[in-house]
MMTF fields as JSON, N, C-alpha, C and O atoms, coordinates in Angstrom:
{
  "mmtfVersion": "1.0.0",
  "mmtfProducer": "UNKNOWN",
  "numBonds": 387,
  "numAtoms": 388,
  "numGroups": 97,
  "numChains": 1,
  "numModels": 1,
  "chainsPerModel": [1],
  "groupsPerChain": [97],
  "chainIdList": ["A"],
  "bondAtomList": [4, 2, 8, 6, 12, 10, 16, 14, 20, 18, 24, 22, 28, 26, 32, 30, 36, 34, 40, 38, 44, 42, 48, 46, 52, 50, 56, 54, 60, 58, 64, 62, 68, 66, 72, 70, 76, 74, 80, 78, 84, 82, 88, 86, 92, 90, 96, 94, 100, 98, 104, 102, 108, 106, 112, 110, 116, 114, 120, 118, 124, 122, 128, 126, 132, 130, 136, 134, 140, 138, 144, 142, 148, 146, 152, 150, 156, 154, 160, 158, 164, 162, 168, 166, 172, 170, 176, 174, 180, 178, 184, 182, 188, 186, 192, 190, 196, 194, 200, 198, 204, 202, 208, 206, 212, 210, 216, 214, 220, 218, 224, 222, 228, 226, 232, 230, 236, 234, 240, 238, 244, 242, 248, 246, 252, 250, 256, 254, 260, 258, 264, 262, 268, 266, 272, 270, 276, 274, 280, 278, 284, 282, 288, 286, 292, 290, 296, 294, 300, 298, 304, 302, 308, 306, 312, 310, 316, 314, 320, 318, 324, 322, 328, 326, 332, 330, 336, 334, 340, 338, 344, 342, 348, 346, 352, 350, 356, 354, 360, 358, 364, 362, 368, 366, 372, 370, 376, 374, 380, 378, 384, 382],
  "bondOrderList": [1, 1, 1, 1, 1, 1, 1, 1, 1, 1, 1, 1, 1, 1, 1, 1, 1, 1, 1, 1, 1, 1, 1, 1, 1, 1, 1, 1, 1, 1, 1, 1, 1, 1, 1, 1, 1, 1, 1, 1, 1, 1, 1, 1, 1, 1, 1, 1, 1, 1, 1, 1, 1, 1, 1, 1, 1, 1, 1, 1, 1, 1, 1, 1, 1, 1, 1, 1, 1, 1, 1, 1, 1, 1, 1, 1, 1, 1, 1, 1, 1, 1, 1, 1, 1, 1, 1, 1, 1, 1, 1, 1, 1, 1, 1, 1],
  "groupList": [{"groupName": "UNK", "atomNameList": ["N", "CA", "C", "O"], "elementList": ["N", "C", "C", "O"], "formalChargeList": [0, 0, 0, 0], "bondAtomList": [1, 0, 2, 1, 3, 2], "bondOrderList": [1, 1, 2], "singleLetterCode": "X", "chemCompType": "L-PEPTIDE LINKING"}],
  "groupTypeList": [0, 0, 0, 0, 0, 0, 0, 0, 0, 0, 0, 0, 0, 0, 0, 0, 0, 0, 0, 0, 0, 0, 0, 0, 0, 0, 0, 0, 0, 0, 0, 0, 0, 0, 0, 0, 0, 0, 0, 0, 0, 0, 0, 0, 0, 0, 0, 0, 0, 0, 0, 0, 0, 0, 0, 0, 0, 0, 0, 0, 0, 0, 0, 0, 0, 0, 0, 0, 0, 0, 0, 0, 0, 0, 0, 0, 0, 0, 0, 0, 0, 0, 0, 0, 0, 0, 0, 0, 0, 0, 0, 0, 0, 0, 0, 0, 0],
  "groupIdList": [1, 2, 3, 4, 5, 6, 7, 8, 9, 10, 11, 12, 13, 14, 15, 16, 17, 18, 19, 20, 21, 22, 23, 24, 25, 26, 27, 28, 29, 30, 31, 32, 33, 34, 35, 36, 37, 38, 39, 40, 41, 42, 43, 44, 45, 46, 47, 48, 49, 50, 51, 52, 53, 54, 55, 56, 57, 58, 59, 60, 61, 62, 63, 64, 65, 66, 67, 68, 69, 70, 71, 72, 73, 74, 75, 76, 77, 78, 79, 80, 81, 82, 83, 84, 85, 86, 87, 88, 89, 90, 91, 92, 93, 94, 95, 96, 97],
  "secStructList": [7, 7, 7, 2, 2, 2, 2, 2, 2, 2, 2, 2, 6, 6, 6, 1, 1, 1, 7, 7, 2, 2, 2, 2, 2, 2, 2, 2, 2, 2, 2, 6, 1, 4, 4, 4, 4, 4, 2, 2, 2, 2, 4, 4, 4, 4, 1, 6, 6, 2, 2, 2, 2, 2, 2, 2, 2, 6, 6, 7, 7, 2, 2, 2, 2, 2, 2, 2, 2, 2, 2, 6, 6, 7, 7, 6, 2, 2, 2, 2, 2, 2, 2, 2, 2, 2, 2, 2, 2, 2, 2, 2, 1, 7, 7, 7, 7],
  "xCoordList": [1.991, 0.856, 0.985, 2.017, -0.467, -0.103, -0.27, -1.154, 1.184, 0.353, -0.79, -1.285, -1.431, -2.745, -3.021, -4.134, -2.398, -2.575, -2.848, -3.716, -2.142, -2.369, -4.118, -5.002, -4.231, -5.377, -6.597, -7.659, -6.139, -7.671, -7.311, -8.153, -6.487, -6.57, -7.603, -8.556, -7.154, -7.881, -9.653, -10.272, -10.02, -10.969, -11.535, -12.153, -11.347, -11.866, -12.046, -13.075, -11.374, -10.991, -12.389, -13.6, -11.756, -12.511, -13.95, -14.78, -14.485, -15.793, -16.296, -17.005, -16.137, -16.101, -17.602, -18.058, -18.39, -19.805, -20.448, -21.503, -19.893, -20.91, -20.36, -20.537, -19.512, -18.865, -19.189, -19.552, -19.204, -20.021, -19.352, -18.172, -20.402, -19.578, -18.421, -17.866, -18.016, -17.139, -15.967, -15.077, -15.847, -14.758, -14.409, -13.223, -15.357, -15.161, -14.543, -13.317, -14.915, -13.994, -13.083, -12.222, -12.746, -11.199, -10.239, -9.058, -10.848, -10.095, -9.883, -8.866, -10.674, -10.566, -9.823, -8.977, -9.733, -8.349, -7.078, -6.149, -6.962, -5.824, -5.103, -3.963, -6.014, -6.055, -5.365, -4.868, -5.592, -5.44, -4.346, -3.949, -3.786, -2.122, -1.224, -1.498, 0.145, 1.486, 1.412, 1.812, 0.649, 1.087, 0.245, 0.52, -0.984, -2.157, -1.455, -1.814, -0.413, -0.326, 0.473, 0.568, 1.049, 0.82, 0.101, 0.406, -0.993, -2.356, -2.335, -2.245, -2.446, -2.861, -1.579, -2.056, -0.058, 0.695, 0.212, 0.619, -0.807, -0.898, -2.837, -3.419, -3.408, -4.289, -4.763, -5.873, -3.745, -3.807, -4.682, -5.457, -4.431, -4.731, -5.86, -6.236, -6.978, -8.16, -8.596, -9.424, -7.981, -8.707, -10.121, -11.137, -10.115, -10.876, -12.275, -13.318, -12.209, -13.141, -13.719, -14.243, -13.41, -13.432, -14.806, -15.415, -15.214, -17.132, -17.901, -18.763, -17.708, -17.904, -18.327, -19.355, -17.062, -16.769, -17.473, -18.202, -17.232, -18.142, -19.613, -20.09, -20.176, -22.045, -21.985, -22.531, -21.351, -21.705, -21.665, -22.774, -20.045, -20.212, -21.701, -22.631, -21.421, -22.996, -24.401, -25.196, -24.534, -25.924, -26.266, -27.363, -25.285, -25.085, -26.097, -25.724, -27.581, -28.31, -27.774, -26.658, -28.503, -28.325, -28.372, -27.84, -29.015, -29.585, -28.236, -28.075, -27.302, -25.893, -25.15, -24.601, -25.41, -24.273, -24.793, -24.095, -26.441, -26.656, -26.11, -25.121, -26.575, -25.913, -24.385, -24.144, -23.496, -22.453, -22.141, -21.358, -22.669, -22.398, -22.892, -21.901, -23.866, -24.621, -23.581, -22.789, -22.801, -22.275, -20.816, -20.261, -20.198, -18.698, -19.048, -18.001, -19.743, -20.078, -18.984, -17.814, -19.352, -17.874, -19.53, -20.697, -18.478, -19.564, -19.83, -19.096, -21.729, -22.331, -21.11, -20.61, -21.005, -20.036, -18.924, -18.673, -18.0, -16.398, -17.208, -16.324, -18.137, -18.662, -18.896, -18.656, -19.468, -20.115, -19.001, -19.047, -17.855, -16.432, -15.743, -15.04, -15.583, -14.958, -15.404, -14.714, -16.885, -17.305, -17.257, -17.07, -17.435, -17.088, -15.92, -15.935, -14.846, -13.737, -13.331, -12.407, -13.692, -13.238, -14.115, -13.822, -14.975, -15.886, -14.718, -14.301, -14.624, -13.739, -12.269, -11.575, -12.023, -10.445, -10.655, -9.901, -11.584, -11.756, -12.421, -11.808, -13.194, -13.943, -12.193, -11.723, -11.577, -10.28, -9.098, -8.548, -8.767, -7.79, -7.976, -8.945, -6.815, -5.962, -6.292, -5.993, -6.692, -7.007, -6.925, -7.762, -5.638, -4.976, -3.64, -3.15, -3.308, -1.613, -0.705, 0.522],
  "yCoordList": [-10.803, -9.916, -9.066, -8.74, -8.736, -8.326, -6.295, -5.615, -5.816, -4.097, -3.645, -4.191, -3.005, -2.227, -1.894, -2.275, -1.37, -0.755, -1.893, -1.792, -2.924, -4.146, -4.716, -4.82, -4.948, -5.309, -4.357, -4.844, -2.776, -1.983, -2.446, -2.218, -2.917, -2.994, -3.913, -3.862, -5.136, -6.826, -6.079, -5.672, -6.019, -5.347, -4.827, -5.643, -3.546, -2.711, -3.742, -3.419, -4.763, -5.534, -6.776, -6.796, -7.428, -8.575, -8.16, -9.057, -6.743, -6.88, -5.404, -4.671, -5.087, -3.969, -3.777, -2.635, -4.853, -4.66, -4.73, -4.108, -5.603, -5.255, -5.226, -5.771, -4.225, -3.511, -2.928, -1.766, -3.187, -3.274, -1.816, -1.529, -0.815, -0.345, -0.431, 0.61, -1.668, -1.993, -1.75, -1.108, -2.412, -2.127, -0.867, -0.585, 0.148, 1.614, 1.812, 1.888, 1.894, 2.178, 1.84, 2.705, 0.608, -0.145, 0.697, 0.914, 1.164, 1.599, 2.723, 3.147, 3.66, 4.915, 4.827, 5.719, 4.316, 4.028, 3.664, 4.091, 2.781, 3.307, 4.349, 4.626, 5.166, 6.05, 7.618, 8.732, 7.115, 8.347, 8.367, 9.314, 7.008, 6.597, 6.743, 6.757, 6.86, 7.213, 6.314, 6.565, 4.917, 3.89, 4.063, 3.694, 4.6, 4.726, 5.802, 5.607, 6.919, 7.563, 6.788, 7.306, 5.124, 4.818, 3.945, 3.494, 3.843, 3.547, 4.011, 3.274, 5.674, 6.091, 5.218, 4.404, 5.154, 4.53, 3.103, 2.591, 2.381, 1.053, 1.016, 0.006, 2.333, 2.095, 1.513, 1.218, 1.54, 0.83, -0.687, -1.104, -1.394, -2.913, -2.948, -4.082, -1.882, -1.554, -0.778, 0.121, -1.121, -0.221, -1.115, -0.503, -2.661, -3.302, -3.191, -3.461, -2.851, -2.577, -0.921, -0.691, -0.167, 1.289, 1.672, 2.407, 0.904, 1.705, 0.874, 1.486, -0.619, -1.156, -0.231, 0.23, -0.218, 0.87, 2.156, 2.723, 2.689, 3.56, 3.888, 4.872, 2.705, 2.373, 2.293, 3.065, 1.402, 0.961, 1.742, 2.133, 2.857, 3.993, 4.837, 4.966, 5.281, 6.088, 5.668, 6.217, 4.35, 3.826, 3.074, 2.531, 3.051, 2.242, 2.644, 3.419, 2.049, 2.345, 3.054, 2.768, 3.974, 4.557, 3.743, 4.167, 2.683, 1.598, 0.767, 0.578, 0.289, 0.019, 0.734, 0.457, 1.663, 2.602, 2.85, 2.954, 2.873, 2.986, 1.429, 1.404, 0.084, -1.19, -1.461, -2.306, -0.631, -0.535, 0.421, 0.081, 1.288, 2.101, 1.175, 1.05, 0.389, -0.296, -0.982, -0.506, -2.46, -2.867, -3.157, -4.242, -1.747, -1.136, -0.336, 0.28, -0.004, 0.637, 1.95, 1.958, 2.667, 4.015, 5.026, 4.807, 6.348, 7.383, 7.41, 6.95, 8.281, 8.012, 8.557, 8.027, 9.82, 10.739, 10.233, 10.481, 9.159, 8.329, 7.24, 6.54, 6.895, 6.091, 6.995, 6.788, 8.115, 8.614, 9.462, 9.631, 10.069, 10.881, 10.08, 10.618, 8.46, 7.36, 7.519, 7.78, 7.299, 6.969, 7.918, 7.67, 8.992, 9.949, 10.351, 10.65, 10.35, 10.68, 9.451, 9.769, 7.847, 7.209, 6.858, 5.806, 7.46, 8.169, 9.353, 9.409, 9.884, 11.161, 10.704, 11.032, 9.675, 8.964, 8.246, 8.437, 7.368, 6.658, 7.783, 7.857, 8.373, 8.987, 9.964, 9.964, 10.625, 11.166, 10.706, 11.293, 9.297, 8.95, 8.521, 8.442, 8.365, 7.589, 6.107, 5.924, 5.372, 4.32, 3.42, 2.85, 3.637, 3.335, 2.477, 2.565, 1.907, 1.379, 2.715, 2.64],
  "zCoordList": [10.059, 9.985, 8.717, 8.129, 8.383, 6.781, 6.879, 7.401, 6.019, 6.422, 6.297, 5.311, 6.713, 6.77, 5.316, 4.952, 4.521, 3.265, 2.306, 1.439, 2.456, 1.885, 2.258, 1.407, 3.384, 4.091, 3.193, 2.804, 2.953, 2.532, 1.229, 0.361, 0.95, -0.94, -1.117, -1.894, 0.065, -0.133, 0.206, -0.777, 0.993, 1.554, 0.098, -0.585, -0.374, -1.134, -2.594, -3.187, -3.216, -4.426, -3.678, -3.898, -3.018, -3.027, -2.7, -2.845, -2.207, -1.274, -2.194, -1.504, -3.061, -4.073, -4.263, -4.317, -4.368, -4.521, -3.533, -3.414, -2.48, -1.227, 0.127, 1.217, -0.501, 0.814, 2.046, 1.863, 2.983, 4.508, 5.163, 4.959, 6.093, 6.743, 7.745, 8.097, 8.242, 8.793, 8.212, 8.769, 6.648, 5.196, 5.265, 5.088, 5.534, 5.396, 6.542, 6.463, 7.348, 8.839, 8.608, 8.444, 8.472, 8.475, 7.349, 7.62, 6.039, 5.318, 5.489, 4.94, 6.263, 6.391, 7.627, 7.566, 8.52, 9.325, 9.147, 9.833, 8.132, 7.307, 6.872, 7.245, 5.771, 5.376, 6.672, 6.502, 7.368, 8.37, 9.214, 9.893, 9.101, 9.546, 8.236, 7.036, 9.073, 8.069, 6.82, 5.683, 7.42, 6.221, 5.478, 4.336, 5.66, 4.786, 3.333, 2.172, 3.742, 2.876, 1.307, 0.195, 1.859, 0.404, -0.561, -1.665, 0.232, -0.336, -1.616, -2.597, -1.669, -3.451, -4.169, -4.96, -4.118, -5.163, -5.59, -6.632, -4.619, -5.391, -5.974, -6.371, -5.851, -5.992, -7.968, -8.412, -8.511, -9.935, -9.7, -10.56, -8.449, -8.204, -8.387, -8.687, -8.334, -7.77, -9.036, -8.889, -10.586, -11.559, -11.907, -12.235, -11.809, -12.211, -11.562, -12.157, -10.536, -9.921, -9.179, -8.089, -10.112, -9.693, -9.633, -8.855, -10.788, -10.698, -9.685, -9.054, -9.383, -8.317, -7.103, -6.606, -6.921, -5.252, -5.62, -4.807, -7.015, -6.996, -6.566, -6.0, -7.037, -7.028, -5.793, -5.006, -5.54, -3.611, -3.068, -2.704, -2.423, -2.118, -2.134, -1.337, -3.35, -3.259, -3.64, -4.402, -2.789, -3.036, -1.64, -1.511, -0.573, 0.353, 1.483, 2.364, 1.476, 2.588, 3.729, 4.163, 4.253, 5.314, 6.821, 7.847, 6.715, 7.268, 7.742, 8.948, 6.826, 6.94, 8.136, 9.202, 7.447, 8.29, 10.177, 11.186, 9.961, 11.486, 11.729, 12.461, 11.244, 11.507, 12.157, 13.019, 11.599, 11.941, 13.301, 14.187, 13.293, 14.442, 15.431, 16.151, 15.964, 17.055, 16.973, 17.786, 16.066, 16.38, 16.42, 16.598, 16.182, 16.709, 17.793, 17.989, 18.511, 19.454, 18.922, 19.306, 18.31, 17.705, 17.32, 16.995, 17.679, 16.946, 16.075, 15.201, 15.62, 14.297, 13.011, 12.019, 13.652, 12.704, 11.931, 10.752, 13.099, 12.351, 11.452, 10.958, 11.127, 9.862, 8.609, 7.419, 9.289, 8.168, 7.459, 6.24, 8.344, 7.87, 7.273, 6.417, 7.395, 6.852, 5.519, 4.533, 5.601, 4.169, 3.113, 1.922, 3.629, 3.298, 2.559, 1.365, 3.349, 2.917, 2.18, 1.432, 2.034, 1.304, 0.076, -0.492, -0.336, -1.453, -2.478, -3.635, -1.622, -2.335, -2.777, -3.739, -1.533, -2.265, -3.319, -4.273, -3.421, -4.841, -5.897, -6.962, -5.808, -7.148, -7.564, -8.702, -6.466, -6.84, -7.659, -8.591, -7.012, -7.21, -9.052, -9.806, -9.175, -10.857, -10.287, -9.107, -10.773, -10.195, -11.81, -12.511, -11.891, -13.699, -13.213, -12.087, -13.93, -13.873, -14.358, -14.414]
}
């Protein structure tokens, strides 16, 4: 089984442009466990695609995000705090070698 932190890298790299709210959940669940905290040291993997995740992030229908809530059955709020907070981890982070 592959670690979690590994998993949001693949996630965030391969799906960078049309990244689903599901991607967000998953990564922001990461993010919120012990292992998530070393997410930022490898986020260099992820320079190639920084403005990617950027656009998507903040262009990502609202429409999505209700999509996802119906079918994770999870509250509106843990999508929108996900996306949220994983908006602010990428526009934050060094996302450089």
């Amino acid at each position: 089984m592959e670690p979690g932190t590994e998993i949001a890298l693949k996630k965030l790299y391969h799906r960078a442009e049309n990244l689903k709210p599901r991607d967000i959940f998953d990564v922001a669940v990461v993010l919120s466990t012990e292992e998530g905290n070393r997410l930022p040291e490898t986020l260099w993997c992820l320079r190639d695609v920084k403005d990617l995740l950027k656009t998507r992030l903040n262009t990502m229908p609202l429409a999505f995000y209700e999509e996802a809530i119906e079918e994770l059955s999870i509250r509106p709020e843990s999508v929108l705090i996900g996306a949220r907070s994983l908006r602010r981890f990428v526009l934050r982070s060094r996302i450089t070698p």
